[in-house]
Each structure stands twice: as structure tokens, then as C-alpha cells.
BAFI-3210 file (N, C-alpha, C; in Angstrom, 3 decimals, decimal comma, padded with zeros to 6 digits):
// residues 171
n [1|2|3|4|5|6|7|8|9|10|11|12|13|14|15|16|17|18|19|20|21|22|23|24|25|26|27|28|29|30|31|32|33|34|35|36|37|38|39|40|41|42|43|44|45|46|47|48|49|50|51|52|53|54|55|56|57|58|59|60|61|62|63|64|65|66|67|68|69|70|71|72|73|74|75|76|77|78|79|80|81|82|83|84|85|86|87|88|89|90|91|92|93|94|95|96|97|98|99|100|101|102|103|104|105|106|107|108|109|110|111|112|113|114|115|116|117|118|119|120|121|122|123|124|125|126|127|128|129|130|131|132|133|134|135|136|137|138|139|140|141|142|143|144|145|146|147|148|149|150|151|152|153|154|155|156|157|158|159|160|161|162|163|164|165|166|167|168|169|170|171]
n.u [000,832|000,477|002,322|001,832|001,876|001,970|001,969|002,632|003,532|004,633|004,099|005,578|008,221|010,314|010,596|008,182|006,184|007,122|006,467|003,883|003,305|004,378|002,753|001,505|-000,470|-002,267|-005,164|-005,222|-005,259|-004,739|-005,141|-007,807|-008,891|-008,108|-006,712|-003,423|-001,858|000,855|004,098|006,574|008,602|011,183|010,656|008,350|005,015|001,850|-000,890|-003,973|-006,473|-010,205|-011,318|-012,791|-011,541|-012,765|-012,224|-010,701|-008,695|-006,565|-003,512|-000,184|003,170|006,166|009,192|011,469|012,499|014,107|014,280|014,259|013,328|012,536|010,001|009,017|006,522|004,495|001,200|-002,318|-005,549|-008,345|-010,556|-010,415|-008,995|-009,008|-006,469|-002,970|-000,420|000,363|002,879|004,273|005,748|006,964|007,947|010,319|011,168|013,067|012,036|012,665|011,130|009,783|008,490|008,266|006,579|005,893|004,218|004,627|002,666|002,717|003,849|000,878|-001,571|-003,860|-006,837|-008,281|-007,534|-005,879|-008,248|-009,139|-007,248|-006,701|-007,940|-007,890|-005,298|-004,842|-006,475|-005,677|-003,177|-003,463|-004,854|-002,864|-001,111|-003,108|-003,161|-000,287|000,261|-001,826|-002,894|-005,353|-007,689|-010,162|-013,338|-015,738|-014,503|-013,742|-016,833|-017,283|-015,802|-017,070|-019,643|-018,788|-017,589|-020,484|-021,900|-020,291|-021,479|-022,244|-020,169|-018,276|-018,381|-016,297|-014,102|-013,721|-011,955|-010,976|-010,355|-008,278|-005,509|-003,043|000,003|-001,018|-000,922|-002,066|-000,509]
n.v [-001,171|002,160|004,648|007,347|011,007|013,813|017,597|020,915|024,071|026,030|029,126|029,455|029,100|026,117|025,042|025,658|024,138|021,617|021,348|021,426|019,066|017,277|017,311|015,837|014,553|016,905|018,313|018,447|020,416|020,029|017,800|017,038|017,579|015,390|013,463|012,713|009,985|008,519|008,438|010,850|009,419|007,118|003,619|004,216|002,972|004,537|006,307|008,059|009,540|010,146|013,684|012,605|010,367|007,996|006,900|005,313|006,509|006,098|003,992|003,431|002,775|004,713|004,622|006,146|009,157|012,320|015,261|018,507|017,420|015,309|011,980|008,661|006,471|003,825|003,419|002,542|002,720|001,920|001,278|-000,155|-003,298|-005,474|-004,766|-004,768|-002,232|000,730|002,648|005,978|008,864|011,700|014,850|017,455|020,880|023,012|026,525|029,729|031,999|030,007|026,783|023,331|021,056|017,663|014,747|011,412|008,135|004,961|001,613|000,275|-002,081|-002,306|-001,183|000,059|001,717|003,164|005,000|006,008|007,855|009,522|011,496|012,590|013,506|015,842|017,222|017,727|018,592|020,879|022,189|022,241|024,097|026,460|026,412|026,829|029,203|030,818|030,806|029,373|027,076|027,260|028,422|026,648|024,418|024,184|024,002|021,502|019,782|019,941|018,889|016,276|015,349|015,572|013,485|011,345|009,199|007,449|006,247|003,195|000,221|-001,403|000,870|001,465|002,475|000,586|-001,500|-000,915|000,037|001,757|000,627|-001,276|-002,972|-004,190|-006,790]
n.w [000,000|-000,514|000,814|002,951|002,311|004,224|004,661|005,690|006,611|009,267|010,992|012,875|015,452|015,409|018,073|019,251|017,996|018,204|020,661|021,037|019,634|020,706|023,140|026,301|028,490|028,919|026,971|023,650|021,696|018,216|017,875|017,953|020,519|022,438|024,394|025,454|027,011|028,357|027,672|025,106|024,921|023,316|022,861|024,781|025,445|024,442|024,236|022,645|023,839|024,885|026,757|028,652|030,523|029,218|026,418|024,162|021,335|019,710|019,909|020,191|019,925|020,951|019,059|018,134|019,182|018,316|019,201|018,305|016,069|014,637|015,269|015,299|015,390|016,200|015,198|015,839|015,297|017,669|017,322|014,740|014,569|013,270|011,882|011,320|013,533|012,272|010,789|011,717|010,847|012,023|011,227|011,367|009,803|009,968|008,522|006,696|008,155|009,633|010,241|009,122|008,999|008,393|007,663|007,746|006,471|006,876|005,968|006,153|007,075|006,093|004,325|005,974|007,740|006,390|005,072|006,883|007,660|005,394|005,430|007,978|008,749|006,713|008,649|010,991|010,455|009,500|012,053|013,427|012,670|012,971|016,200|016,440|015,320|016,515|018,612|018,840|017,518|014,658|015,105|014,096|014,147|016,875|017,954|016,559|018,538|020,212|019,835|019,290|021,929|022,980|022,315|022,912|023,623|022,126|021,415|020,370|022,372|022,234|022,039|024,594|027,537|029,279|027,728|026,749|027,933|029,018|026,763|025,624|023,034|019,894|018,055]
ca.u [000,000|001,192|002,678|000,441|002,750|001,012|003,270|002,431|003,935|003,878|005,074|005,959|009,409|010,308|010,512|006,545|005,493|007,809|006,445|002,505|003,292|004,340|002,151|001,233|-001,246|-003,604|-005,990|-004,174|-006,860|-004,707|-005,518|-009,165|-009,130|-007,971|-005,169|-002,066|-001,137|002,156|005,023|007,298|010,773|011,791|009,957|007,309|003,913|001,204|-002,494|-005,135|-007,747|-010,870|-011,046|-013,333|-011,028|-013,397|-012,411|-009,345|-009,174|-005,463|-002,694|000,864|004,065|006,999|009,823|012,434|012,715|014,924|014,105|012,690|013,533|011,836|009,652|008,647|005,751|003,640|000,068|-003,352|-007,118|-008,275|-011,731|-009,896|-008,790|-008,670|-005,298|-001,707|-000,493|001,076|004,166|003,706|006,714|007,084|009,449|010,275|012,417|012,935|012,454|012,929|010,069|009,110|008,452|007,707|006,138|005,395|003,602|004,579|002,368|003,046|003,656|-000,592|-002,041|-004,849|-007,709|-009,821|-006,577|-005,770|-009,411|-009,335|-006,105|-006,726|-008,789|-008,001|-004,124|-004,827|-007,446|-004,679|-002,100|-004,112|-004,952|-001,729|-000,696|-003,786|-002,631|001,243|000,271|-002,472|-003,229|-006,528|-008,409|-011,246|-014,740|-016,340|-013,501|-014,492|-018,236|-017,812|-014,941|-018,119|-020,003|-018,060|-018,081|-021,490|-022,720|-019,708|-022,357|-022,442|-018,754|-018,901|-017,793|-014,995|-012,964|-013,787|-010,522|-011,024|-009,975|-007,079|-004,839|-001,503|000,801|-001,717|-000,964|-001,940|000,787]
ca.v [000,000|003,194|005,571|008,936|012,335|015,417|018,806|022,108|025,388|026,950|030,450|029,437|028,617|024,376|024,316|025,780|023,287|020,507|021,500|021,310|017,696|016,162|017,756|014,983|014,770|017,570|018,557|018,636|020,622|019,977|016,065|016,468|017,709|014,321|013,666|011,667|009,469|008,115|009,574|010,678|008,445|005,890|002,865|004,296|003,287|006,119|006,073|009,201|009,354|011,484|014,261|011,953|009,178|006,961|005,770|005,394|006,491|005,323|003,701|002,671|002,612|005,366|003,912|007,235|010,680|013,144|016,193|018,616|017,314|013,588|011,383|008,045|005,802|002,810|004,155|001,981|002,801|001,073|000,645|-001,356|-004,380|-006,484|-004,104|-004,644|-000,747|001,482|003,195|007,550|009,451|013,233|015,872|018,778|021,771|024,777|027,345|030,824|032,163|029,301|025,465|022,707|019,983|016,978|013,572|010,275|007,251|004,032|000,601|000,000|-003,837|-002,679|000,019|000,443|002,587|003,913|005,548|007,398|009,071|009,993|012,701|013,299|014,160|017,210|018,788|017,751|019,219|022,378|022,334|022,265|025,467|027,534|026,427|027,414|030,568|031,737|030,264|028,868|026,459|027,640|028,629|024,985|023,005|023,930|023,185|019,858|018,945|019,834|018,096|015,045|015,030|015,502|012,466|010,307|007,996|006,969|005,439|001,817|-000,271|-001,817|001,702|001,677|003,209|-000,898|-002,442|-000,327|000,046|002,344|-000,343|-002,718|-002,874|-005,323|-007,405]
ca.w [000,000|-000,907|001,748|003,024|003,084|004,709|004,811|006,347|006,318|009,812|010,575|014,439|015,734|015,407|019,243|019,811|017,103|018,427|021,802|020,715|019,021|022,310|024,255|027,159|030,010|028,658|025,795|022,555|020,889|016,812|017,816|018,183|021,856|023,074|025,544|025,101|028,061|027,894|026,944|023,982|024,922|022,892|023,696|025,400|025,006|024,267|024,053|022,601|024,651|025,158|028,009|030,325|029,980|028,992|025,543|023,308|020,273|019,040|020,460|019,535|020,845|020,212|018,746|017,637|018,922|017,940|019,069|018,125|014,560|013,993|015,816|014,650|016,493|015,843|014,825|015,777|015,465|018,679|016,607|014,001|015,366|012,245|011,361|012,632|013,739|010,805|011,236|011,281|010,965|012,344|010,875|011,568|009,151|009,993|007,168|006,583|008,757|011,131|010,504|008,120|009,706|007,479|008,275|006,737|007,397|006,250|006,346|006,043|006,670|005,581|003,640|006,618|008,524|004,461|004,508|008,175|007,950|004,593|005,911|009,051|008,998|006,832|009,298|012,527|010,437|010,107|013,760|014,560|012,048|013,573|017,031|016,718|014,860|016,527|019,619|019,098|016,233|014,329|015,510|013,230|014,760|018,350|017,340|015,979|019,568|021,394|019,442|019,154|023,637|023,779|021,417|023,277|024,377|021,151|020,698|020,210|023,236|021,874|022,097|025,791|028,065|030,096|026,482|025,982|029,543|028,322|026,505|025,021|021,404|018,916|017,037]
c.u [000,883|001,236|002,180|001,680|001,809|002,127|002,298|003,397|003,689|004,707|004,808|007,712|009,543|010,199|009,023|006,370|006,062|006,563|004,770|002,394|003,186|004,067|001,372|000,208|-002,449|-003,859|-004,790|-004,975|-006,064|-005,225|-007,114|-009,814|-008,854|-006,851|-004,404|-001,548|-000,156|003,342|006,053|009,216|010,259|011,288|009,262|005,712|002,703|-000,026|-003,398|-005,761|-008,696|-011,033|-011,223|-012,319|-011,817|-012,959|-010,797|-009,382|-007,995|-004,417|-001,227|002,353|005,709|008,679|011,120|012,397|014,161|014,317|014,860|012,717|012,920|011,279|008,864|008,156|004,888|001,820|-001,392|-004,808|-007,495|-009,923|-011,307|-008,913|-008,174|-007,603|-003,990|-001,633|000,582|002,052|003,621|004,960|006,854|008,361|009,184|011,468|012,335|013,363|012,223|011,026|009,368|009,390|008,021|007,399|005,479|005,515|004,098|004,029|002,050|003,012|001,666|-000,444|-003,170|-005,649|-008,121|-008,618|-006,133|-006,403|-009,287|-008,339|-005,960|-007,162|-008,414|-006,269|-004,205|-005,516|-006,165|-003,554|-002,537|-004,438|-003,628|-001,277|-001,372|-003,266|-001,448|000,959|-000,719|-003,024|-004,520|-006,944|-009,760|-012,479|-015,822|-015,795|-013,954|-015,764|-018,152|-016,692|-016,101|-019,137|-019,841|-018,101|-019,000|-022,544|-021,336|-020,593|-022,787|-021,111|-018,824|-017,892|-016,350|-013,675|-013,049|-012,045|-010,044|-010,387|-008,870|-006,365|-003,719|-000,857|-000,110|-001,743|-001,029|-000,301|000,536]
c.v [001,242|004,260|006,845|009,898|013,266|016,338|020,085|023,011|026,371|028,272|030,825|028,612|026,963|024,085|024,494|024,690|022,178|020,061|020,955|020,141|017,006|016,675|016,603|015,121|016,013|017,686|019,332|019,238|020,098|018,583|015,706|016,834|016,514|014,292|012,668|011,305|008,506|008,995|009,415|010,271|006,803|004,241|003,075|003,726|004,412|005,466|007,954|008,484|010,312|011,763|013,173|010,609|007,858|005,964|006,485|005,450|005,705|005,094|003,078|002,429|003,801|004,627|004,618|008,445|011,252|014,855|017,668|018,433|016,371|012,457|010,230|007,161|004,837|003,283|002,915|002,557|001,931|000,526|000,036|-002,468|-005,102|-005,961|-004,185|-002,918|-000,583|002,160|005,368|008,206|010,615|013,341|016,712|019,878|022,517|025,542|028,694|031,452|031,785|027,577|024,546|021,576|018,754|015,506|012,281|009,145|006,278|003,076|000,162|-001,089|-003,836|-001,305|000,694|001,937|004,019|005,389|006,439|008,081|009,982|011,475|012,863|014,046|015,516|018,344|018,936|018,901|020,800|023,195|022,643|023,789|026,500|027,309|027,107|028,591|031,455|031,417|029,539|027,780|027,508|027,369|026,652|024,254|022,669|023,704|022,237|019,116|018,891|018,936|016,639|014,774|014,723|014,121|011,222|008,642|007,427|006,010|004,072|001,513|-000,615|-000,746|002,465|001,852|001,582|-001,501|-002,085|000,393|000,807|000,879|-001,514|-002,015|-004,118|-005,612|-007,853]
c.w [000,000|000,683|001,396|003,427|003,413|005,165|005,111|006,891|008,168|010,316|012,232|014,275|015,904|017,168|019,705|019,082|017,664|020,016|021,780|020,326|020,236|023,495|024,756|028,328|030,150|027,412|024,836|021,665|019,020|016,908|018,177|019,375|022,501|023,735|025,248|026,654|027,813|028,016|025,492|023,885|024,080|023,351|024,908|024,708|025,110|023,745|023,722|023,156|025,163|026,701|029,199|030,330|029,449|027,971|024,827|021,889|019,469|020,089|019,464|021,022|020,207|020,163|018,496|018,125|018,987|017,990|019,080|016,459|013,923|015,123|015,419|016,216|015,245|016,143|015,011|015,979|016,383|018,026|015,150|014,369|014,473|011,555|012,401|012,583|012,316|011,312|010,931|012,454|011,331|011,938|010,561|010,964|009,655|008,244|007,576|006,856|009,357|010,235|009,124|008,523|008,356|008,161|007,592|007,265|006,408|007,046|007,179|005,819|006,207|004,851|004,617|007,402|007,335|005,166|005,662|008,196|006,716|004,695|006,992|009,259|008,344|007,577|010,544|012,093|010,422|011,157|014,123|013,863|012,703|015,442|017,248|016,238|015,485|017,794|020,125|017,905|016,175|014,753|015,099|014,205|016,312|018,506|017,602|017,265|019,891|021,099|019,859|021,359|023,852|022,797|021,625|023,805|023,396|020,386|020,754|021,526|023,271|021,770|023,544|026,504|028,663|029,118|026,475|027,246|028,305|027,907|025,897|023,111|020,624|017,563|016,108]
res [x|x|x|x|x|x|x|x|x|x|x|x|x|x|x|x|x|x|x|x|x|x|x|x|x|x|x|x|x|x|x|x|x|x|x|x|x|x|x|x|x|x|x|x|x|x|x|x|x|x|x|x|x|x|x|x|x|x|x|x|x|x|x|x|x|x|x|x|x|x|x|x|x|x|x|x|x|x|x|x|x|x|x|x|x|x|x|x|x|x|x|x|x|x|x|x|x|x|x|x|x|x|x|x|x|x|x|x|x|x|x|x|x|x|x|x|x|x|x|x|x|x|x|x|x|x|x|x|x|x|x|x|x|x|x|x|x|x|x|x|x|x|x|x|x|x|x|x|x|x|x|x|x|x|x|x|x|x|x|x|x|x|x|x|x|x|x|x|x|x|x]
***
């Protein structure tokens, strides 16, 4: 399966943007508003997960950092099951006026992982540009977080927080 690049342009310094990537232990609003428990060392495992902790949305395990220049982790949808995890590369340039942040995500076992990141890495990566540049996301975006909280009682069981303990990753 063919490897996903996503690139963005942002016109913040590589250490805010570095700093906003591995942001830990609170609301990450470019990731959806979800929280990252874990951490970003080298064989750590790492879990998204929404505010109430209730449910998980992805998990992997980080495998490379180099900061604030490259961070490579093992990537799973905790509501696709029937997929081993994908590999999703961070890197970070600096250019003449702030940052160049670009996504690479690869090594896919399957379509169903393909089809959700297809779409969703360019809104994160956007999130993350209006974040470092401006200190907030867009008016819609905060809408559809609130949204997305208040129709949580609608997530399917199987991406319950009980299924998915920090460090549980499918092989």
C-alpha cells in the first residue's frame, strides 16, 4: 500500500510546534481535543484518549525521537482491530520564517486505517498550524470537539478506556 505524506507550512518557531506535538497529560486541541497518556521516549507506550477518559481512540508505541527534529511511532485505530499498527513518521524543518512539519504514514495492513487518515491528517495538520500561529483552532472546529463530547455515548464499546490500559498494542 502506498505511503500517506502530509506537509504544512507553519510560521511558528520548530521548538513551539515541536512543543505542541508532544504535548502529554492535557488537551491537545490539533488532535481532536484528546489527551495523550504516555510519553514521547523511545519505547514508550502512548495512548489518545478522550477528556473523560473513557475511551481510546489510538494507540501505539513510540519507537524514535529526535528532538525537536523527527519522531517516529507505531500508529493503531483502537476501533480497528482487524489491522496490525502502521508506522507515522514526524518531521520537523525549519524554514525561513518558522516550521515545516510533514507527516509520513506508512507501512498499512490494511484500507480500513488507508481511509481514516486519509482525511483526518490534513485537518490535525491544520490544527496544529492555527494552534502554533495563533493560539486557538477555528470557531467549526471547536463546534464539531463539542459536538463530538457531547454524542460520546455513542462510541462503540470496543474503544472503551477498560480495552485499551496504556501499553496494550496489537501485534
Amino acid at each position: 500500500m502506498d505511503d500517506k505524506v502530509y506537509s504544512v507550512d507553519i510560521k511558528a518557531p520548530i521548538s513551539k510546534v515541536w512543543e505542541e506535538i508532544t504535548r502529554a497529560g492535557s488537551r491537545c486541541r490539533p488532535m481532536y481535543d484528546t489527551v495523550m497518556d504516555g510519553s514521547f521516549k523511545a519505547g514508550s507506550p502512548y495512548r489518545y484518549r478522550s477528556q473523560s477518559g473513557k475511551h481510546v481512540f489510538t494507540k501505539g508505541t513510540v519507537l524514535e525521537v529526535d528532538p525537536p527534529r523527527r519522531m517516529v511511532q507505531t500508529f493503531q485505530f483502537t476501533n480497528i482491530a482487524n489491522e496490525k499498527p502502521s508506522l507515522v513518521t514526524w518531521t520537523l524543518e525549519e524554514i525561513p520564517g518558522g516550521t515545516r512539519l510533514t507527516v509520513l504514514h506508512s507501512k498499512f495492513d490494511g484500507e480500513q486505517t488507508v481511509k481514516a487518515v486519509s482525511g483526518g491528517w490534513p485537518t490535525i495538520l491544520s490544527l496544529f498550524k492555527c494552534v502554533c500561529e495563533t493560539g486557538t483552532i477555528p470557531f467549526g472546529m471547536r463546534i464539531r470537539a463539542a459536538m463530538m463530547g457531547a454524542m460520546s455515548f455513542m462510541i462503540p464499546k470496543s474503544m472503551s478506556a477498560e480495552k485499551h490500559p496504556l501499553g496494550s498494542v496489537n501485534a
